[in-house]
C-alpha positions in Angstrom: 11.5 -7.0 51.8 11.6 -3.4 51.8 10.0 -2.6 48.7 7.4 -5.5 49.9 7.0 -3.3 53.4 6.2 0.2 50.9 3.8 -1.5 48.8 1.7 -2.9 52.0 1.7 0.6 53.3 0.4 2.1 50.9 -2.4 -0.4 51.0 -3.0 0.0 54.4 -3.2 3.5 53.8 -5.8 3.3 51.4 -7.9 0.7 52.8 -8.2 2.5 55.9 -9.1 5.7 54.1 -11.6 3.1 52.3 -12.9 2.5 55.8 -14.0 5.8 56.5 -10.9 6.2 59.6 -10.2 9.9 60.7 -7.0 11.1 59.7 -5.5 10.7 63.1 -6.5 7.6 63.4 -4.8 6.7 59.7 -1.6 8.0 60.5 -1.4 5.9 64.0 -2.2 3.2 61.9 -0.1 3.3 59.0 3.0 4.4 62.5 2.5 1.5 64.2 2.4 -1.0 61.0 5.7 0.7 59.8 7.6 0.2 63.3 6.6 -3.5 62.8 7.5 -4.1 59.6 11.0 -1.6 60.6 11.8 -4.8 63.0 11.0 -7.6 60.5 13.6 -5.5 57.7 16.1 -5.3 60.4 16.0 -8.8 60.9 16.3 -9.5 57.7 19.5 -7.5 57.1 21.1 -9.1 59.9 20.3 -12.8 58.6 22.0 -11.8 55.6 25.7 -11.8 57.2 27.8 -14.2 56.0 28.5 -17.1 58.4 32.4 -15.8 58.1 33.0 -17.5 61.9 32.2 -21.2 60.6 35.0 -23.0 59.9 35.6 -26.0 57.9 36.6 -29.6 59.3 40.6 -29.6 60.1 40.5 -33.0 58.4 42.7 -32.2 54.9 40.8 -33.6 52.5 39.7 -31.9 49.1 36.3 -30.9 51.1 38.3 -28.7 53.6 41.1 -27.4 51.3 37.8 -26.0 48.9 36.5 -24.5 52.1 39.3 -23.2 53.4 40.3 -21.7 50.5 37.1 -20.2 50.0 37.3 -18.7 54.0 40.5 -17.2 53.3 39.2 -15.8 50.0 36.7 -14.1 51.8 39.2 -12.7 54.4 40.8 -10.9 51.7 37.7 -9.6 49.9 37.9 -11.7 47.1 34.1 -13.1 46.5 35.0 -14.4 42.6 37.7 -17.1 44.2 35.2 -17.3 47.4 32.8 -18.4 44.9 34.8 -20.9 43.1 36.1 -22.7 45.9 32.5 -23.0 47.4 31.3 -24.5 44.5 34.5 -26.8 44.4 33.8 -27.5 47.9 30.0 -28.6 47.0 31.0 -31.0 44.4 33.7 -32.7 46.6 30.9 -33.1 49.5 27.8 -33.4 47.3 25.8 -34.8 50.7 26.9 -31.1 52.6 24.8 -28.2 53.0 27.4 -25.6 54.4 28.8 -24.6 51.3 25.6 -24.3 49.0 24.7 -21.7 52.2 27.3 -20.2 52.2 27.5 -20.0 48.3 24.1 -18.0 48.9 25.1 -15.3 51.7 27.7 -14.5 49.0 25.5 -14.1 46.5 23.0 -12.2 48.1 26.0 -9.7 49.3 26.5 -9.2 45.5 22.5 -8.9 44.3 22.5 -11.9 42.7 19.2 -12.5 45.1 17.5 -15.5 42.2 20.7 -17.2 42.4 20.9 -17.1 46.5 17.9 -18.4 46.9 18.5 -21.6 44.0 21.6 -22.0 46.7 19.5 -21.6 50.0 17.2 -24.2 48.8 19.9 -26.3 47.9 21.2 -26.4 51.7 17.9 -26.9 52.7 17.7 -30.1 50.5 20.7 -31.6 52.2 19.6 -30.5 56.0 16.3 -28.7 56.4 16.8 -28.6 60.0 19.0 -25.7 59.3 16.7 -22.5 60.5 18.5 -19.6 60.0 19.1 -20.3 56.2 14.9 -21.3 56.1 14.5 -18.2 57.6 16.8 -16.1 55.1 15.4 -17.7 51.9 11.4 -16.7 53.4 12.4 -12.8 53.6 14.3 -13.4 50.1 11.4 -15.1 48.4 9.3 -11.8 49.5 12.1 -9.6 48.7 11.6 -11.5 45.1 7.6 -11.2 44.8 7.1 -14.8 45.9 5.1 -14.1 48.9 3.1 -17.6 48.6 6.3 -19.3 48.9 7.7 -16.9 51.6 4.1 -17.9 53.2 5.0 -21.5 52.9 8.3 -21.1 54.2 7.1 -19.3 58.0 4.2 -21.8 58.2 6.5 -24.7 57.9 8.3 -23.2 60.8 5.5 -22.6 63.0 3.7 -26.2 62.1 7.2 -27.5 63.0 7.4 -25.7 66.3 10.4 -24.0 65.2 9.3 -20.7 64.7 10.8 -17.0 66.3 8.4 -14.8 67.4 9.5 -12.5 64.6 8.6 -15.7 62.2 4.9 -14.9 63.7 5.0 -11.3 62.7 6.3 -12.6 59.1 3.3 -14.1 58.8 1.0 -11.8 59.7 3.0 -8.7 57.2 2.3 -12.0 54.4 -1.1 -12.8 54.8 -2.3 -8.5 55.2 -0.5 -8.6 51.7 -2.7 -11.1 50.9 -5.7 -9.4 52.5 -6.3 -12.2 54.9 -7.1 -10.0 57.2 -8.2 -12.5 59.9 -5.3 -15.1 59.6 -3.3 -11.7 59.5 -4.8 -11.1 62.8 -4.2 -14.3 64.4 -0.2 -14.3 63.3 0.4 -10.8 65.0 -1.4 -12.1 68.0 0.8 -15.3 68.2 3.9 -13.3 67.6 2.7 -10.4 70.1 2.5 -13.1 73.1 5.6 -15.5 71.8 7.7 -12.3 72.4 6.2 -11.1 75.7 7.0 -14.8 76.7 10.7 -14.4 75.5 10.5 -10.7 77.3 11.0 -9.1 73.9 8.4 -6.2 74.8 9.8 -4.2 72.2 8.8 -6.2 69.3 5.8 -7.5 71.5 4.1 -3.8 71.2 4.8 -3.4 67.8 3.1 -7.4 67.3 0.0 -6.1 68.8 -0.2 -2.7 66.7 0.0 -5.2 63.2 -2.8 -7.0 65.0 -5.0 -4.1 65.7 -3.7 -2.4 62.3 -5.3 -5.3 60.3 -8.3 -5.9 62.0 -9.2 -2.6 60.9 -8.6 -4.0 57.5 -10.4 -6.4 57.8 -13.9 -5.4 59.0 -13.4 -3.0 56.1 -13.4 -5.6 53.1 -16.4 -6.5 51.3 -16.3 -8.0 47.7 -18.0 -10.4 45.4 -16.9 -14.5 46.4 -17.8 -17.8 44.3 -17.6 -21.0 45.2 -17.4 -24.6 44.2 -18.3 -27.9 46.1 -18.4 -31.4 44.2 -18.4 -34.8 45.5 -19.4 -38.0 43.6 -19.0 -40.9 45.1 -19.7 -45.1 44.0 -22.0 -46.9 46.8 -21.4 -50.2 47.0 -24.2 -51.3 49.5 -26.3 -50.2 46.9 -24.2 -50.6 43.4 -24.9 -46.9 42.9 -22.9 -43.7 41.7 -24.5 -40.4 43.5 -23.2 -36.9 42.1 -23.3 -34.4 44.1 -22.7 -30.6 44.4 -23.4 -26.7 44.9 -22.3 -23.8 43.6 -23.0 -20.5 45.2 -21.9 -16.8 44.4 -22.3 -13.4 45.6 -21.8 -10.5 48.0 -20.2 -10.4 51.0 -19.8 -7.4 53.8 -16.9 -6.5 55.9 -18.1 -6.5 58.8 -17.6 -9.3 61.8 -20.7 -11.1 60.8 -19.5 -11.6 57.4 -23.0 -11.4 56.0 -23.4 -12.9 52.8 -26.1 -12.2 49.9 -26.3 -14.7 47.2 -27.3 -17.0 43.9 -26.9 -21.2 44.5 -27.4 -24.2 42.2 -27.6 -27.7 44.1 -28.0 -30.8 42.2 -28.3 -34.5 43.3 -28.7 -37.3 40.9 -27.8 -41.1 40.9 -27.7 -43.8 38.5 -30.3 -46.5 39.9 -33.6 -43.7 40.6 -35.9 -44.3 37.6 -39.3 -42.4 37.1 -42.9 -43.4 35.0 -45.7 -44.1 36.6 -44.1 -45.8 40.1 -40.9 -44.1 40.6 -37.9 -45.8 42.3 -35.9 -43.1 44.2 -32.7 -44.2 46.0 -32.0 -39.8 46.8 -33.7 -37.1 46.0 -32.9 -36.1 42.4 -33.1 -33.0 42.0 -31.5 -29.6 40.9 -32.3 -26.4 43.1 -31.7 -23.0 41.9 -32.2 -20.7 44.4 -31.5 -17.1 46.7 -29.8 -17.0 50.1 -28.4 -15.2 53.0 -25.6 -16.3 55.3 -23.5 -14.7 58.4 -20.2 -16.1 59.4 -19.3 -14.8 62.7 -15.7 -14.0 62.5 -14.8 -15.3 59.8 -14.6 -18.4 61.8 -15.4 -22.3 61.1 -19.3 -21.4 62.1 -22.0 -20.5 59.4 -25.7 -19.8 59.7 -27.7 -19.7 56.2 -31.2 -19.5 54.8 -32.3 -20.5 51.2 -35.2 -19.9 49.0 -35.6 -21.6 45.8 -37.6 -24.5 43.6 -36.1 -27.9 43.3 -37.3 -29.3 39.7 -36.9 -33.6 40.0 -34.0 -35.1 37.5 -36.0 -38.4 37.1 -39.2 -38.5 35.0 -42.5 -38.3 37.4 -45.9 -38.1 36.7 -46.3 -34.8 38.8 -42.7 -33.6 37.8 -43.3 -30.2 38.3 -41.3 -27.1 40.4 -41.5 -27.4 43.4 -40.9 -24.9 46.2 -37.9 -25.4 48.7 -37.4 -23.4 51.5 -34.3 -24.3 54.3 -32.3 -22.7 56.9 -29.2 -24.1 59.0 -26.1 -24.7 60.3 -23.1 -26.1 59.3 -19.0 -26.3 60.8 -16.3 -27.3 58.9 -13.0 -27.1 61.4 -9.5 -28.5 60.3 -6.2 -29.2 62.4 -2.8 -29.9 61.0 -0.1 -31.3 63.3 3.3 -32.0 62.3 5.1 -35.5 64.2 8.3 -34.9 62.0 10.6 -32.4 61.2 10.8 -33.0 57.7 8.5 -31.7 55.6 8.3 -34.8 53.6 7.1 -36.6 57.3 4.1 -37.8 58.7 1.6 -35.6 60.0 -2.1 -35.9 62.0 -4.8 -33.9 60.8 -8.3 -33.4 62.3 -11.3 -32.7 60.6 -14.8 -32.1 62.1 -17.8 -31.5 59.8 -20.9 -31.0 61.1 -24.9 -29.4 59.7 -28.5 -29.2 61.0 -31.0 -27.8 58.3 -34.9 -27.8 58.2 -36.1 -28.5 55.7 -39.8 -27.6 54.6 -40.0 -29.4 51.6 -39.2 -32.9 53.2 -42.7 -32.3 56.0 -40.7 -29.4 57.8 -38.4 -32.1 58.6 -34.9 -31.0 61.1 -31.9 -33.5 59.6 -29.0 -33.0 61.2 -25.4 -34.7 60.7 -21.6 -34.7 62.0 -18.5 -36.3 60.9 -15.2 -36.8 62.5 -11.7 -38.0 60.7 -8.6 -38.2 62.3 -6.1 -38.7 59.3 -2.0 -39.8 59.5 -1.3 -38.2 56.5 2.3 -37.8 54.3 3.4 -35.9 52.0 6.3 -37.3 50.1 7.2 -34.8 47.4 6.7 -32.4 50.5 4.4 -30.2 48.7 0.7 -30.3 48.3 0.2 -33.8 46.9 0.0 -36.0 49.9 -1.9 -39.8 51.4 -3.8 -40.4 54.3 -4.4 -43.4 56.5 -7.7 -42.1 58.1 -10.2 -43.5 60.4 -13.7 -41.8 60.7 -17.1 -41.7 62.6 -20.3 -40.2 61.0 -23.6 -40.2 62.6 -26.8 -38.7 61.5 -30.7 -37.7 63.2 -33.7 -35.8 62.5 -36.7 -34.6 63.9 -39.5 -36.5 62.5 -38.3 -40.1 63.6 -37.6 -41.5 59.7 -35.1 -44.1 60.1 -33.1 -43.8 57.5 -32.2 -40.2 58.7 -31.1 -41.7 62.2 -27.8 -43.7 61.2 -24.2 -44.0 62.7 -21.1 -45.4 60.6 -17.8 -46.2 61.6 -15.0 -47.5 59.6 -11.6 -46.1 57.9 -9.5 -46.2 54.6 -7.1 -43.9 52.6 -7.4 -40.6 50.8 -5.2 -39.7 48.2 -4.8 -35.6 47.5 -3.7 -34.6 44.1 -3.1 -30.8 43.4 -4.8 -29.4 40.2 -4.4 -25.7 39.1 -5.3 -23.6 41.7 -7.3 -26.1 43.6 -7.4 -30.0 45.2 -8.7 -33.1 43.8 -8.8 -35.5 46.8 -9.9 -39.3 46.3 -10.9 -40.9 49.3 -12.1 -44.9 49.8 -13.8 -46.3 52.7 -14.5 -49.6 54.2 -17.7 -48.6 56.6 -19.7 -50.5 58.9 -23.0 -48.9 59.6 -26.1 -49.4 62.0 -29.9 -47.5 61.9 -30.5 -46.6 65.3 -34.2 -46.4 64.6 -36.1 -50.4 64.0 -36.2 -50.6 60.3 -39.5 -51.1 59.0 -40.0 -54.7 57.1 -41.3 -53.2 54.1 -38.3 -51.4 53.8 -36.1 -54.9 53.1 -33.0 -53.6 54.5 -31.1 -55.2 57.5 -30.5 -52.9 60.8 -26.8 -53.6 60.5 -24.6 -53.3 57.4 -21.4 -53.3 55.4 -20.4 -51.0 52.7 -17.8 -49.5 50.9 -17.3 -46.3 48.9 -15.2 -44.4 46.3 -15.7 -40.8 46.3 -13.5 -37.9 44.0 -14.2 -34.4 46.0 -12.8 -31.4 44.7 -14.3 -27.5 45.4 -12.6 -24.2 45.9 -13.4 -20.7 46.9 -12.3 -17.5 45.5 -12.8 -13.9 47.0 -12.7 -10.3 44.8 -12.5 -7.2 46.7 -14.6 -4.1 45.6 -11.3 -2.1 46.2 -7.8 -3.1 46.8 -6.4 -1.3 50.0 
């Protein structure tokens, strides 16, 4: 944890050189981060005592003779018998936690830091309501370079409503190692008031220095992003398969607007649209290559954009030719994770708003606007990132020139199933929808007001951010 504490220093250090901050103001910088991180290492040294005052049941069975053999071991100063007669206390209570931790407080007292945490998540499998030991193996999985899984390890405390206020301030030293400079932020802020609440002042003052120290940072970084969004999904209403998808990349500043300059390709294209001389179109089929700005104000779930490109049609038309597309919007995409159980193999509800209004000027200047809740019981049963949801969802849709099939609402539910791959997520969802047009449907178009569908759809995107400089 120390040698983790140097490195981000020095990175602070640079970054707000980077930043153009007076001298001065460097130093009080890099002061206050290093009084904060002084409290996290002290915590950490003092997590690592052996629990020496736990005693073992008085029962005499070959459980309690291991542990108390081991105890008085330890008494003496003796960790190689201590060590023996934890591990012969282990497999005589196979179900037990205590002695795998306190096989790892030994460990850890001798450097053997790989082999303490193997024992510290041991415990944990037998009783992760243990927080102390959670807590230990987090600063010993940064102490080892594992920072993601220290990461894990604080968050799952916090979900769980578990969490110290130094647990807070854990976070917030992870993710500005990270340079997530705004999640950063948010962590020292959470820790700053949980320990004013618990009239730790000390640590409260040197919360709100991190907080300040990385949103410096962080309206310093600016870097090059790319990023992927796919969707295909099956229609049955219509037997059709639509893909789907954009990819963007670019330049974005530091600054609190988080203005963005960039190159997109969109593409839409389904299996039923045919072309020749009378065209069928069920979507617009399509591929756009084009240029665009965008702000995100704070780094927050609000965006603003403007595009300028040519879509070129995917189907075969007698005036298939470029045509020029010009838009500008809005869109939200907010998520909420809440934990019911302790366990991190339990049930959790998560809430998901998604939301866009874009005009259009190649569709008659035309305002289509759309926004989506799902509220999702979700479990993870390997406790790690694959997981299955139980979702229910609303999705309702307008625009500005009357079209009726732009003004639509759906309502229905189904499951999603999210599969980890590489260094991204691969989520299947399917739906059983009912849907209505709020508009009369004209009879030409053949379609009732009121319908049934339901769909399969494989979405999958990520997003990946490069620096110019490393702080």
């Amino acid at each position: 944890m120390i040698r983790a504490a140097h490195l981000l220093l020095a990175r602070v250090d640079r970054s707000c050189h980077a930043a153009g901050l007076a001298k001065g103001r460097r130093a009080h910088v890099r002061t206050r981060l290093t009084l904060v991180l002084a409290v996290l290492c002290t915590a950490s040294a003092l997590a690592w005592r052996p629990l020496l005052a736990q005693s073992p049941p008085a029962a005499d069975t070959p459980y309690t003779r291991a542990m108390n053999r081991a105890y008085d071991a330890l008494r003496r100063g003796d960790t190689a018998v201590a060590l023996d007669a934890f591990v012969d206390a282990a497999q005589a209570d196979a179900a037990n936690a205590t002695p795998h931790f306190e096989l790892a407080y030994v460990l850890l007292a001798q450097g053997r830091r790989t082999d303490a945490a193997r024992r510290f998540e041991e415990g944990l499998a037998r009783d992760h309501l243990r927080d102390e030991p959670r807590r230990q193996l987090g600063y010993l999985y940064a102490d080892l370079g594992r920072g993601d899984a220290a990461l894990q390890v604080f968050t799952y405390l916090r979900s769980e409503g578990r969490a110290v206020p130094r647990d807070h301030v854990a976070r917030g030293v992870l993710l500005a190692a990270k340079a997530r400079w705004g999640e950063a932020e948010a962590a020292y802020r959470e820790g700053a008031e949980r320990a004013a609440a618990a009239g730790d002042t000390a640590l409260a003052r040197e919360a709100d220095a991190g907080a300040r120290a990385v949103a410096v940072l962080g309206a310093s970084r600016s870097g090059v992003f790319a990023e992927l969004y796919a969707a295909p999904f099956y229609q049955d209403r219509f037997d059709n398969t639509i893909g789907l998808g954009y990819l963007r990349g670019g330049v974005r500043g530091g600054t609190w607007w988080r203005p963005s300059v960039y190159a997109s390709l969109r593409a839409t294209r389904d299996s039923r649209s045919t072309g020749g001389q009378q065209p069928v179109l069920f979507n617009d089929n399509t591929a756009i290559p084009a240029i665009g700005v965008r702000v995100q104000p704070g780094g927050g779930p609000l965006a603003f954009y403007a595009e300028a490109g040519a879509a070129y049609d995917l189907v075969a038309r007698p005036e298939r030719t470029w045509q020029r597309d010009l838009r500008a919007g809005a869109n939200v995409t907010w998520q909420h994770e809440q934990m019911l159980t302790a366990s991190p193999r339990g049930v959790r509800v998560v809430s998901e708003i998604n939301g866009d209004a874009t005009w259009y000027e190649r569709f008659d200047r035309n305002v289509i606007a759309y926004g989506q809740l799902r509220e999702s019981v979700r479990w993870r049963p390997t406790g790690g990132a694959f997981a299955i949801d139980a979702f229910a969802r609303g999705w309702a849709a307008t625009d500005s020139r009357g079209d009726f099939f732009n003004r639509v609402a759906e309502g229905g539910g189904g499951v999603a199933v999210h599969v980890p791959v590489g260094g991204t997520r691969v989520s299947v969802y399917a739906d059983v929808l009912r849907g209505r047009y709020l508009e009369p449907v004209p009879a030409a178009a053949g379609l009732p007001r009121s319908y049934d569908d339901w769909r399969l759809t494989v979405a999958t995107g990520f997003l990946r951010f490069r620096p110019f400089s490393r702080p």
